[in-house]
C-alpha positions in Angstrom: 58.0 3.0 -46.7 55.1 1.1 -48.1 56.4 -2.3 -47.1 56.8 -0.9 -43.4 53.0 0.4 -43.4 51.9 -2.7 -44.6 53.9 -4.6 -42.2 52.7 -2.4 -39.3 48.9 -3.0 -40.5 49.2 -5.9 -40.8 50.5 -6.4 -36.9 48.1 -4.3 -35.9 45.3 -6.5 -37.4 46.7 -9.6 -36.1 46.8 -8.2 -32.3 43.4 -6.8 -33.0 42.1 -10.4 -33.3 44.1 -11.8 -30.2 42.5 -9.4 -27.8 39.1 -9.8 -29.3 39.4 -13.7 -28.8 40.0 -12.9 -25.5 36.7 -11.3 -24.9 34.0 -13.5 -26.2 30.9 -11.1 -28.2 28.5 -11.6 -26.4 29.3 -12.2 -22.8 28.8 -15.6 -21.6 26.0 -13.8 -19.0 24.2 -17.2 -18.5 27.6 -18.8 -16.6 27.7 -15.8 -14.4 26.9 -16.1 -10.7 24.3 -13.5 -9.7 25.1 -11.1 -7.0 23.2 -7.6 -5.8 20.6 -6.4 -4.3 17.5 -4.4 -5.1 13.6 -3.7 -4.4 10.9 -1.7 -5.6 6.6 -1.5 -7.1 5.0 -4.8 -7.9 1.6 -4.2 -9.3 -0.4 -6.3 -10.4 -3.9 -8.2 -11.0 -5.4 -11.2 -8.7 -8.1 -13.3 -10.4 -9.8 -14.9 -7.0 -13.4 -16.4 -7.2 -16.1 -14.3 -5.5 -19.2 -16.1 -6.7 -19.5 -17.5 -2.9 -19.3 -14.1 -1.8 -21.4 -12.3 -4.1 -24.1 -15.0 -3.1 -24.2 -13.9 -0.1 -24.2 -10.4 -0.3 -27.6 -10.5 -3.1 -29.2 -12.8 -0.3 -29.0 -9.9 1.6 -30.1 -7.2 -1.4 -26.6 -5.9 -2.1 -24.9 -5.3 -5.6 -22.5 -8.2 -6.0 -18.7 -7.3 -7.1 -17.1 -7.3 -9.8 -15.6 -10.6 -11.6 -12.8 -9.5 -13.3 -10.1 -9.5 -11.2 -8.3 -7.2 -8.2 -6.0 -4.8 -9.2 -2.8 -5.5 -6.5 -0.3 -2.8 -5.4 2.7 -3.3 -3.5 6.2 -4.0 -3.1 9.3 -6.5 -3.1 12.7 -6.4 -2.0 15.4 -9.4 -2.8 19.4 -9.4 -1.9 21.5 -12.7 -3.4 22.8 -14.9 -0.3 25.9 -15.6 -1.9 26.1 -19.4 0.1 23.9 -21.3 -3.2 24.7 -19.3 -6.3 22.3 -17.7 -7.8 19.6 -18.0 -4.4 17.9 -14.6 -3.4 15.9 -14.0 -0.6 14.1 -11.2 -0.1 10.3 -10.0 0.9 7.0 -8.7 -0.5 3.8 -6.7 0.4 0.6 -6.5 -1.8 -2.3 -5.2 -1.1 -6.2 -4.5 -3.5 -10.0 -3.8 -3.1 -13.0 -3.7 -4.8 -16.6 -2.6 -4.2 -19.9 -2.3 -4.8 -23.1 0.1 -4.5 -27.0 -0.6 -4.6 -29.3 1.5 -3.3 -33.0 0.0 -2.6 -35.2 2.6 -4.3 -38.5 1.1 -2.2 -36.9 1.5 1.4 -34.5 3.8 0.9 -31.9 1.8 2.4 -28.0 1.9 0.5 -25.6 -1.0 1.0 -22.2 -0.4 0.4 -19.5 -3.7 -0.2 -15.8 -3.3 0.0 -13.5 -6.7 -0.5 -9.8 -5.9 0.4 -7.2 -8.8 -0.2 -3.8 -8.5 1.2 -0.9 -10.4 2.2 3.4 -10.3 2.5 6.0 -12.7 3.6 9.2 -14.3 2.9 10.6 -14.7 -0.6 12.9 -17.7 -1.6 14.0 -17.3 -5.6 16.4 -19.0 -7.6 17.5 -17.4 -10.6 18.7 -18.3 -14.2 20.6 -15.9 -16.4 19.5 -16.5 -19.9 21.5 -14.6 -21.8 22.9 -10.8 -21.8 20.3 -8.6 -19.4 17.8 -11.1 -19.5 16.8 -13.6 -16.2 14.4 -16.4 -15.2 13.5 -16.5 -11.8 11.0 -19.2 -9.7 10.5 -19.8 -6.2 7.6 -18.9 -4.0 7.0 -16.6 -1.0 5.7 -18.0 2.8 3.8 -15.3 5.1 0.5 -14.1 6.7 -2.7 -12.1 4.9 -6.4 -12.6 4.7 -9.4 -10.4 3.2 -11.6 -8.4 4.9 -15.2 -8.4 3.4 -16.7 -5.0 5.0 -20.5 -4.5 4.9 -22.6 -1.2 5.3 -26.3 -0.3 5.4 -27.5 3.5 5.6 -31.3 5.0 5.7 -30.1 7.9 4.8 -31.2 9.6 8.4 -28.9 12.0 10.1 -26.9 10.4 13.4 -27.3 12.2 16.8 -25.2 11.4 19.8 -28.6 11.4 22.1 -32.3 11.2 21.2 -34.7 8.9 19.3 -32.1 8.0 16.6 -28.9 8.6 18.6 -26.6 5.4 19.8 -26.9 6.6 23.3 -30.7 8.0 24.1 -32.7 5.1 25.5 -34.5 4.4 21.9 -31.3 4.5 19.7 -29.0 2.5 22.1 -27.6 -0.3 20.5 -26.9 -2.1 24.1 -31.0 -1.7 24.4 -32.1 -2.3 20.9 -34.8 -5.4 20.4 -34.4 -5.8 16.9 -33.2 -8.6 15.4 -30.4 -7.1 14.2 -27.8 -5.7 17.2 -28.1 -2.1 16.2 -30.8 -1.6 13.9 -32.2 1.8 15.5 -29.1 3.9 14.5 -29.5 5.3 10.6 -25.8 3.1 9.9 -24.7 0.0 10.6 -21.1 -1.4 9.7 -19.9 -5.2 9.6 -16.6 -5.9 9.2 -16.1 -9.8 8.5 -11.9 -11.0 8.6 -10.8 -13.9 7.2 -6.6 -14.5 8.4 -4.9 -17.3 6.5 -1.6 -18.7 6.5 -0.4 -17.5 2.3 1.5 -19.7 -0.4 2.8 -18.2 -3.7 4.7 -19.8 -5.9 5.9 -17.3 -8.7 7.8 -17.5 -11.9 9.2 -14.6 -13.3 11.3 -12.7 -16.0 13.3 -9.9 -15.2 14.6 -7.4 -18.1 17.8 -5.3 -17.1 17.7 -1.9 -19.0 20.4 -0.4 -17.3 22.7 -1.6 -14.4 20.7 -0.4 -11.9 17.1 -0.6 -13.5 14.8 -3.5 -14.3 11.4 -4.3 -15.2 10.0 -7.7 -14.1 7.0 -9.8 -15.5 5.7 -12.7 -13.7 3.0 -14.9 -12.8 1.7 -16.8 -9.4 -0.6 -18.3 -7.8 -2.2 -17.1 -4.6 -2.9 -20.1 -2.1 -4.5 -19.2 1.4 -5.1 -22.0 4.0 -6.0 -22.8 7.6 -8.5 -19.4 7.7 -10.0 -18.1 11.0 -13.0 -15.4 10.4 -13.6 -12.8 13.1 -16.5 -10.2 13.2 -15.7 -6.5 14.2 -12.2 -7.6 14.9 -13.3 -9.0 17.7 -16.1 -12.2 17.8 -15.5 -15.4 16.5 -17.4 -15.9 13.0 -18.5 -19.5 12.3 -19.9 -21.2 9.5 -17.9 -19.7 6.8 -17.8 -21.5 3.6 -14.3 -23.2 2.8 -14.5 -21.6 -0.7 -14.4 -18.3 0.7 -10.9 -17.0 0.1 -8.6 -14.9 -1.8 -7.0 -17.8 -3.5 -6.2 -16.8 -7.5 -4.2 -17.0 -10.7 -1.8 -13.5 -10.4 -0.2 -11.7 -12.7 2.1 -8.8 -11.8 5.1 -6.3 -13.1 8.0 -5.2 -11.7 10.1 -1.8 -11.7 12.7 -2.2 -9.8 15.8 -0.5 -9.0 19.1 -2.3 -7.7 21.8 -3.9 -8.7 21.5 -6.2 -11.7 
């Protein structure tokens, strides 16, 4: 009886050790060909340089922004090709602001400075499994975007559709105004100054798989923007604009994103 236990244990061990050199520990991830699909947030922070900006706005008496960077939210979406292993292509948004406030005590007068930065386009990535859950991915992503640098000025008077400080009565019309400034009767003036540019980010990237359908993302880029035209009000052609006025910037960004993995 003894002998047959032992004999049956020891079969048992030996066929133990077959199936478990069948399945090498741990899974030989980084010879895998990737495959899926998947999208979601992609915040993150853009470090462009707005000294040429904020020059401009304290000629003027505003508050310049900020220094330390643009916090970025948006989205990306990528789905493997299957043609080139391992190739995704896919597409992302991202969008940010920042502002700032002054108020001249003296006239009474507020300025108020909003920079928005946005851009989205195509995304070409090739991937790298490293090893078990873990990827490197680097490519770079092709599209459209610009900034829009959005100026205000405010008295602080109240705004009347008629009379002597109303944008229609004959001494608040901006059509009829003789200032040196089109529309300096009414109490608040808006600028809008946009800036569209043709966008090129390379990225790198690691992606983390938690789960088979979850995945967190951390990656860096850089944010190029080139051949810029600069309208006023959406609508008039804005010359004169200094080449080092841009969005361009170091990024860096996260990723939760839910997919296939």
């Amino acid at each position: 009886m003894r002998t047959t236990v032992l004999m049956l244990t020891v079969a048992a061990l030996c066929a133990s050790l077959g199936f478990a050199q069948d399945e090498p520990i741990p899974p030989k991830r980084s010879h895998m060909v990737k495959v899926g699909l998947f999208g979601g947030l992609t915040p993150g922070m853009i470090f462009p340089n707005v000294k040429p900006i904020n020059d401009f706005l304290q000629a003027g008496g505003a508050a310049p922004l900020k220094t330390n960077g643009v916090f970025m939210l948006g989205g990306a979406g990528a789905a493997y090709i299957m043609i080139v292993p391992n190739l995704r292509v896919g597409g992302v948004g991202m969008s940010g602001s920042i502002s700032s406030t002054s108020l001249d005590a003296a006239t009474n007068i507020l300025r108020d400075v909003q920079l928005k930065i946005g851009y989205g386009g195509l995304t070409v990535e090739y991937v790298v499994p490293i090893f078990e859950h873990l990827d490197f991915a680097f490519g770079t992503m092709l599209g459209g975007g610009g900034m829009d640098l959005t100026l205000r000025k405010s008295n602080g008077g109240s705004n009347t559709w008629t009379g002597e400080q109303g944008y229609l009565g004959a001494a608040g019309n901006v059509f009829t105004a003789s200032g040196a400034e089109l529309g300096s009767p009414p109490n608040n003036v808006t600028r809008i100054l946009t800036g569209s540019f043709y966008i090129i980010v390379p990225s790198v990237a690691f992606e983390y798989a938690l789960t088979g359908w979850f995945a967190l993302r951390l990656g860096a880029s850089y944010v190029g923007m080139v051949a810029p035209t600069w309208k006023v009000d959406s609508n008039y052609d804005l010359l004169g604009v200094p080449s080092n006025v841009n969005g361009n910037g170091f990024m860096v960004n996260l990723g939760l994103l839910v997919g296939t993995f």
